[in-house]
N, C-alpha and C positions, 0 to 999 in steps of 0.2 A: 411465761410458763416454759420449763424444758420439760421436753417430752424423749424417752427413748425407752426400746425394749432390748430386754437381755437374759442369757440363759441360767440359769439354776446358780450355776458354777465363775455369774458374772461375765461375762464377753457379751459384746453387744452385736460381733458379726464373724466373721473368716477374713483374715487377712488377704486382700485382692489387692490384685494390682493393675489389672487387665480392665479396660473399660467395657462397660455393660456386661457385665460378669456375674451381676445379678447381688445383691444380699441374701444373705440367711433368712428366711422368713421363719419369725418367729410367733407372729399371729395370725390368729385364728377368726375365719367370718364375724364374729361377735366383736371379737376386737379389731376388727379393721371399720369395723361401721363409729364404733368408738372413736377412733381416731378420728375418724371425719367430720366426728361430731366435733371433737377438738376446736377443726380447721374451721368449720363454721362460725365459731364460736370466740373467734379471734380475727382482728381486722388484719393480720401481716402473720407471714411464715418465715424464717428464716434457717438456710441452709449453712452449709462450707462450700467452698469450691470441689473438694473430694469426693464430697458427698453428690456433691453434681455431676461432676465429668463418671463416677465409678456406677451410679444408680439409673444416671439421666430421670431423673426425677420428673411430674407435674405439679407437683404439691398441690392440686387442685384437691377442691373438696365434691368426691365422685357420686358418695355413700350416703351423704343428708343432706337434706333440704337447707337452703340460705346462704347466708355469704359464700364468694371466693376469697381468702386471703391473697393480699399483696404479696408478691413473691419477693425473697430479698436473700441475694447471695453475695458471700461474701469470697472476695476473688483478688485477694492482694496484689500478685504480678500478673492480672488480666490475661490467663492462661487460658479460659477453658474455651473449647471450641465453638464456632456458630450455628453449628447443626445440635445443640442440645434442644431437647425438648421447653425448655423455660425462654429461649431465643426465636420460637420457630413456631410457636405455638400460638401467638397475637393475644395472649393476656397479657398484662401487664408483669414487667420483673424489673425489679430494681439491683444494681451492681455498686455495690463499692469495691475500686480499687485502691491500687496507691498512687500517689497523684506523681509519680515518676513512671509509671507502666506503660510501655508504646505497642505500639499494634494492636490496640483489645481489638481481634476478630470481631465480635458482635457487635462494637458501637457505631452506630448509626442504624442500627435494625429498628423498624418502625413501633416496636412491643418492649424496647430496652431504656430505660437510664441509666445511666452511667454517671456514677454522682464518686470523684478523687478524692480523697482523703492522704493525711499521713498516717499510713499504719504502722510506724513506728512506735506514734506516741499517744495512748492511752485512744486506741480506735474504740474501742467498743461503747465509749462512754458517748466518742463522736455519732456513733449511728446512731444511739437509741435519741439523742441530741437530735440528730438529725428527722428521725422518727417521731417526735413529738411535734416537731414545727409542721408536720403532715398531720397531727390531730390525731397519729396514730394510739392508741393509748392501750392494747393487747396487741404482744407476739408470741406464739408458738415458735421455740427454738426446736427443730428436728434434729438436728446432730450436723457433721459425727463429731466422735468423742472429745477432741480438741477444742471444738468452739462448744460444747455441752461444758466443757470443763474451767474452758475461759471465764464462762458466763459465771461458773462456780465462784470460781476463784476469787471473782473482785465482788462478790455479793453480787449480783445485778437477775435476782431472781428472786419471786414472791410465790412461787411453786413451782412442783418437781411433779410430775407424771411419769412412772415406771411400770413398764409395764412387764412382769415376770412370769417366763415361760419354765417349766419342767422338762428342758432341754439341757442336754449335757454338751457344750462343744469344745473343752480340755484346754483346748488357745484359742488363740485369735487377737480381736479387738478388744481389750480391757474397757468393759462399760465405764464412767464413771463412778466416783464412790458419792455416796446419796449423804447429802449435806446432813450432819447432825441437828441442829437447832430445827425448833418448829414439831408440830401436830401432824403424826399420819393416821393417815384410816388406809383401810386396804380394802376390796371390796372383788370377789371371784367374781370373772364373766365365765367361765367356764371349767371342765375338770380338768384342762389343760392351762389356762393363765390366771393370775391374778394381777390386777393393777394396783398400785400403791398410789397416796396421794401425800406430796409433805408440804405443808404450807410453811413459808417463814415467819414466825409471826414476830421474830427479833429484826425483820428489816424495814426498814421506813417506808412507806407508801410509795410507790415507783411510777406515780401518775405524772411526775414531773419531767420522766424519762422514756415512759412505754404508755 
């Protein structure tokens, strides 16, 4: 499942560059319990590295009762620092990097794996690979838009969760463009968002993968 929210006019945040600089918040109480409802509702989370180091994320699920998802960041040159919230926090978070990356700061932290790949050559097919031999079988993809787009790109998605605000913010981060194929419903949480929902129904079963 990708999940991301975005403004009226399409951008999904403000171009930041400064860590913990915060995102655009685009949702509203009704839809943050939603989201969490998500996170419950899904054995793994997955992030970018960007998304990590610029938000310091929990990806925990705060809002609704049941699961935690697995935390799973993906971090090609083993850049992001050991004081983030997903390294320091003693849940579990899973790291792929590239299996040429030296110094990853966090590994050997007692709440980390550190699982090398080459991310060269078709990574993304390797995690979900990877993620399966874990039994994993639902990920929520949170962003940002690069690996929301990635995940586009080679098909490797059986739904799309958008969630759309009546905000205007002119630039910024270019949301994704929301896959054609497949059945949406859209359904208001409130008089300020709507969430969209697109299922793929043109793509093959991804139990073998997620």
């Amino acid at each position: 499942t990708l999940k991301w929210a975005q403004s009226i006019d399409g951008f999904m945040d403000l171009k930041r560059e400064q860590r913990g600089s915060g995102a655009y918040t685009f949702s509203t109480p009704q839809s943050m319990a939603w989201m969490h409802q998500a996170r419950a509702t899904h054995q793994a989370i997955l992030v970018g590295a960007n998304t990590a180091v610029l938000d310091n994320p929990s990806l925990t699920n705060r809002l609704w009762g049941g699961n935690q998802p697995l935390r799973i960041v993906l971090d090609g040159a083993g850049r992001l620092p050991k004081d983030l919230r997903l390294f320091t926090d003693g849940l579990p978070t899973r790291v792929y990097v590239d299996k040429t990356a030296i110094d990853v700061a966090y590994e050997g932290a007692s709440n980390v794996k550190v699982i090398r790949i080459d991310c060269v050559a078709d990574n993304m097919q390797k995690i979900l690979n990877d993620l399966y031999e874990l039994n994993i079988q639902s990920l929520l993809v949170e962003g940002g838009a690069n690996v929301l787009g990635a995940f586009i790109d080679n098909n490797l998605w059986d739904e799309v969760r958008v969630e759309s605000s009546n905000s205007f913010l002119k630039e910024g981060v270019q949301a994704p463009q929301i896959p054609n194929e497949g059945i949406t419903s859209e359904s208001k949480i409130d008089e300020n968002n709507i969430i969209s929902v697109r299922l793929n129904r043109y793509k093959e079963h991804l139990s073998r993968y997620l």
